[in-house]
C-alpha positions in Angstrom: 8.6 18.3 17.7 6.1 15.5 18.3 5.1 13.8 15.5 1.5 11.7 15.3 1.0 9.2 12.0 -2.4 8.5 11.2 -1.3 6.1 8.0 1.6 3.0 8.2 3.0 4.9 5.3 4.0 7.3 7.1 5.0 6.0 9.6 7.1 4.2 7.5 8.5 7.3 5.5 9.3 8.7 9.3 11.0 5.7 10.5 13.0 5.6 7.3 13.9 9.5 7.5 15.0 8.8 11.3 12.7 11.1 12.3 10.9 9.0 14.7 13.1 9.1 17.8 15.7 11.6 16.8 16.4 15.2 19.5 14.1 17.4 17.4 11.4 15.1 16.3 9.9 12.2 18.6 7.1 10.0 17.0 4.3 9.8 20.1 1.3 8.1 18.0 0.2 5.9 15.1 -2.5 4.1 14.4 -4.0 0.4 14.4 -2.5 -0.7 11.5 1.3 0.6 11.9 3.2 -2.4 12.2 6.5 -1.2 11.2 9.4 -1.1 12.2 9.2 -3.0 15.3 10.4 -0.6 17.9 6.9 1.6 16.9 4.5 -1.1 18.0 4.8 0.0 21.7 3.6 3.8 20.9 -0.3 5.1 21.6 -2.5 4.0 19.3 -4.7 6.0 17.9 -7.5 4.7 15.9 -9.6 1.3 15.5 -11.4 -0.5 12.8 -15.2 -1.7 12.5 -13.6 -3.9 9.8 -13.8 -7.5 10.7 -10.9 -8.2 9.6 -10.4 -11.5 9.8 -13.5 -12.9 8.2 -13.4 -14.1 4.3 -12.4 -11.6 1.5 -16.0 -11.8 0.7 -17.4 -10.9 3.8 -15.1 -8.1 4.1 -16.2 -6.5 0.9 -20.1 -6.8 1.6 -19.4 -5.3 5.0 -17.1 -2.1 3.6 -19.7 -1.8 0.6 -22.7 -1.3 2.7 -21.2 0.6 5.6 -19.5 2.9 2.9 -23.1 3.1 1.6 -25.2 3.8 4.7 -22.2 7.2 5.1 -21.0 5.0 8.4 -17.0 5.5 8.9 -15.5 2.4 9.4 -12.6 3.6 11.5 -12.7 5.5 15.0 -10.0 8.4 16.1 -9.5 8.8 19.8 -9.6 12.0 20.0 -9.2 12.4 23.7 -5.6 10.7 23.8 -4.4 13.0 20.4 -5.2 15.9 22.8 -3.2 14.3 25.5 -0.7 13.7 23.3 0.1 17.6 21.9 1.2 16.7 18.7 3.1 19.2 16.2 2.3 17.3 13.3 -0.2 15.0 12.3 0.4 13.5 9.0 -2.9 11.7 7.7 -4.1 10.6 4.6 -7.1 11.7 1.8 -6.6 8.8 -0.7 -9.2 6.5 0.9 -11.6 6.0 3.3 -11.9 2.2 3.2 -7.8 1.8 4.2 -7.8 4.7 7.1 -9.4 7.0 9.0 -11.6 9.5 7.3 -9.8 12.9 6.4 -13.0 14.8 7.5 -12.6 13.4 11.5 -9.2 14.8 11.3 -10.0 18.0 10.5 -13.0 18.1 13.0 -10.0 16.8 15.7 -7.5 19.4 14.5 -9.5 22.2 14.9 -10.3 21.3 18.1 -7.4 20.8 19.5 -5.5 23.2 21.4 -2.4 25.2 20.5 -0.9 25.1 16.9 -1.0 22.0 14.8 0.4 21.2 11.4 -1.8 18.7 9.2 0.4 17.0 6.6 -2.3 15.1 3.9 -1.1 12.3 2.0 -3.1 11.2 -1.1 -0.2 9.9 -3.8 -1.8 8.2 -7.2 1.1 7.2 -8.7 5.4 6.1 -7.6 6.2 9.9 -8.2 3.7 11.2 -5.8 5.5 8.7 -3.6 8.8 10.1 -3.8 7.1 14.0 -3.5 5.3 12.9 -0.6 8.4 11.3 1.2 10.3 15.2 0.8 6.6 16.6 2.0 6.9 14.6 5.4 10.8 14.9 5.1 10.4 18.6 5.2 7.2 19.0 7.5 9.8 17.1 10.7 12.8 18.9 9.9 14.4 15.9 7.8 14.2 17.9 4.2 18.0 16.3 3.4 17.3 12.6 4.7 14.1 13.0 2.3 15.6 13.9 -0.9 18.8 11.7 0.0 16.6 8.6 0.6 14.2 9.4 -2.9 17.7 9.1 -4.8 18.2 6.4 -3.7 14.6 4.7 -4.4 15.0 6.1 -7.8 18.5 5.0 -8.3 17.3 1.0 -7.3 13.9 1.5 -9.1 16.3 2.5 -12.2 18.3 -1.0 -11.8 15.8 -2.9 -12.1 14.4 -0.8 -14.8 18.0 -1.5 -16.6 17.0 -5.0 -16.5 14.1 -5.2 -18.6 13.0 -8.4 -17.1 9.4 -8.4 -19.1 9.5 -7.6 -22.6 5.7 -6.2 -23.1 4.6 -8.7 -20.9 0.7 -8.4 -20.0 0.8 -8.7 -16.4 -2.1 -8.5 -14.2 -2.4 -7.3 -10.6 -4.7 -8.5 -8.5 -4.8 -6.7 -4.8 -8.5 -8.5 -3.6 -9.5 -11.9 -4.7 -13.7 -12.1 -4.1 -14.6 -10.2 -5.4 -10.8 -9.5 -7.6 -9.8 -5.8 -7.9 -7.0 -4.4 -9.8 -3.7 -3.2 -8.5 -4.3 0.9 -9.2 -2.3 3.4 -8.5 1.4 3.1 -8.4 1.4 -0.7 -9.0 1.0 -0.1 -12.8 4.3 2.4 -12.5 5.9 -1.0 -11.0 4.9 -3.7 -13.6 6.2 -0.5 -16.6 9.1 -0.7 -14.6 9.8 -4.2 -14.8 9.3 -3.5 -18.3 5.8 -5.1 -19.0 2.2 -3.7 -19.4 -0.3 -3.3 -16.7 -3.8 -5.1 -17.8 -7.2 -3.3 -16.8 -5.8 -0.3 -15.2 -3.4 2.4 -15.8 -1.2 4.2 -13.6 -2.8 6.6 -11.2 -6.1 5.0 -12.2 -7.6 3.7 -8.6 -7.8 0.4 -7.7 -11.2 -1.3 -8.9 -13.7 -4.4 -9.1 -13.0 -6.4 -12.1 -15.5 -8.9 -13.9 -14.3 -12.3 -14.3 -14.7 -12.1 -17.9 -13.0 -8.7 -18.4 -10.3 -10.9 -16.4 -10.3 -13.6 -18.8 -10.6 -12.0 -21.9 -7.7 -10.3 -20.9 -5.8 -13.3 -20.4 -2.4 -11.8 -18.5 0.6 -13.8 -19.5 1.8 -13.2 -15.4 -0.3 -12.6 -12.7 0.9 -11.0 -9.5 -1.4 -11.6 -5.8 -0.7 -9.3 -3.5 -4.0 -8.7 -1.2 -4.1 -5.3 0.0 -3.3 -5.5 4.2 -2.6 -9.0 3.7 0.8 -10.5 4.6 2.3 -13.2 2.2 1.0 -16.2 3.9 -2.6 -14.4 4.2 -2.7 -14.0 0.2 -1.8 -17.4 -0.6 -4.2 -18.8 2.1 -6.7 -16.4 -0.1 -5.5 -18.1 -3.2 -6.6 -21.5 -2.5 -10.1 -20.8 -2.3 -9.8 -20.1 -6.3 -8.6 -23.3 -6.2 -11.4 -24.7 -8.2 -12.7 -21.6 -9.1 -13.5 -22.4 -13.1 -12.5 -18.7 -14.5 -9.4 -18.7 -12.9 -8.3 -22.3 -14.0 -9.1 -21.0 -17.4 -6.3 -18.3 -17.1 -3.3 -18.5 -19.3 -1.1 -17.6 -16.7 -2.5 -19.9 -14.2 -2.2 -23.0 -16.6 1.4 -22.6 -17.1 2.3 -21.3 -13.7 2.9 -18.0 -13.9 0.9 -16.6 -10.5 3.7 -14.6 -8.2 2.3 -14.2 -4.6 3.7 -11.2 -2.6 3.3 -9.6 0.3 0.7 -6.7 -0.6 0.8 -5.6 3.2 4.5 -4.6 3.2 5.5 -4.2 -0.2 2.3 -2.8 -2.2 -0.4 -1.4 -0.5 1.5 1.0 1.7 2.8 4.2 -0.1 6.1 4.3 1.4 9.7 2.9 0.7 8.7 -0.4 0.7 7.6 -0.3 -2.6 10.6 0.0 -3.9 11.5 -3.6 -1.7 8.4 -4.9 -3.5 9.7 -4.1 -7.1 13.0 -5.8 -6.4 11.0 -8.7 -5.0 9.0 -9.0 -8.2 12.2 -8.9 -10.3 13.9 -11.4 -8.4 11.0 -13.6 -8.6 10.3 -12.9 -12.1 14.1 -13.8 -12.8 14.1 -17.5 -10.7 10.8 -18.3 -12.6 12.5 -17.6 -16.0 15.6 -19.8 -15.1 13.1 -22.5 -14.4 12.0 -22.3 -18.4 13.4 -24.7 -20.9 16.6 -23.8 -22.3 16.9 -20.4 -20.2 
């Protein structure tokens, strides 16, 4: 079976499964943004971005809002190389159009493509669509067992932490975009409940949204968590200094007395996959050195 991942979440859930270079399934494409594991950055690549991607959060925005406006994609499918390629499966996404290629030019490349093709659709809202989608792909490449195997074993370390109860009601704010700032949506609120605090501005399987700077503040979070969606840790807190004198977030609560985690939103939040699960014990484990810090802890 050859297997072709439109999504890095996928990818990711294929990798984890085994399923990527195993005798029955072989993974043969990906797209732009698959970055891991390692070993899958030499495969075909499938798609590009119009997103320039390494301007200011700002200028990203304004260029995504009006070409999302105008009805102009901002990613490209090479359609010619998925022919060449004869995939069995293509597993895509239909959660977003601003993170990936556009569901409806993978159905217009489906059907035209010769011979018979599975489409596997991705579009999880919350942690538990997660886990279902990781036995959906499990079972579309022949890895059903490795699927439900590997969810226990999310759930079981997503329980551990739960055990933990490291926030007690905590407010805790999510920010995945800076300028303008968005909200963490999605799964991320299923992640701060289980840490055991209390997800400000948006609920889980709410999407991820622009937030005013005064909803922000009169919210005041007791913790906020950065994690820039795409962005890898050093890229978020580059991004976090331009707040630097930026008077509504100096007003913050949390940023006063120092309670701003930065993660990684590239590898452990904004991707759908196992990694999540990485991110949440990340969290913790920074949630737990930043309460030893405190006096008398």
């Amino acid at each position: 079976m050859r297997i072709v991942s439109l999504l890095p979440s996928a990818t990711e859930i294929i990798c984890a499964l085994g399923a990527h270079q195993g005798n029955i399934c072989t993974l043969v494409g990906i797209s732009h943004s698959c970055d891991y594991p390692a070993e899958i950055c030499d495969l075909d690549v499938l798609t590009s971005t119009r997103v320039p991607v390494h301007e200011t959060q700002l200028v990203i925005d304004q260029f995504v809002r009006q070409e999302m406006a105008a009805g102009r994609g901002l990613y490209a499918l090479d359609i010619e190389k998925l022919a060449e390629l004869r995939a069995d499966v293509i597993v895509t996404q239909t959660l977003c159009d601003v993170c990936a290629v556009s569901s409806g030019d993978v159905y217009q490349a489906v059907a035209d493509l010769p011979g018979d093709c599975k489409l596997v659709e991705l579009a999880p809202s919350c942690l538990d669509d997660v886990y279902d989608d990781i036995i959906r792909v499990g079972d579309a490449v022949y890895a059903g067992s490795e699927a439900r195997q590997l969810v226990m074993q999310l759930r079981e370390r997503a329980e551990a932490v739960s055990r933990q109860q490291i926030l007690n009601g905590d407010k805790v704010l999510f920010l995945e975009w800076l300028d303008p700032p968005f909200s963490g949506g999605h799964w991320i609120p299923d992640l701060i409940d289980i840490l055991g605090g209390t997800s400000c501005l948006v609920k889980a399987g709410q999407r991820s949204g622009t937030l005013s700077w005064q909803a922000i503040t009169e919210c005041d979070p007791d913790i906020i968590v950065v994690g820039c969606c795409g962005y890898s840790l050093e890229e978020s807190e580059a991004a976090l200094h331009l707040l630097a004198d930026h008077a509504p977030w100096l007003s913050l609560r949390a940023v006063r007395e120092g309670n701003v985690i930065v993660g990684d939103g590239n590898a452990h939040f904004s991707r759908a996959g196992p990694r999540l699960i990485d991110g949440l014990e990340e969290l913790a484990a920074n949630l737990l050195a930043a309460r030893s810090t405190l006096p008398g802890a």
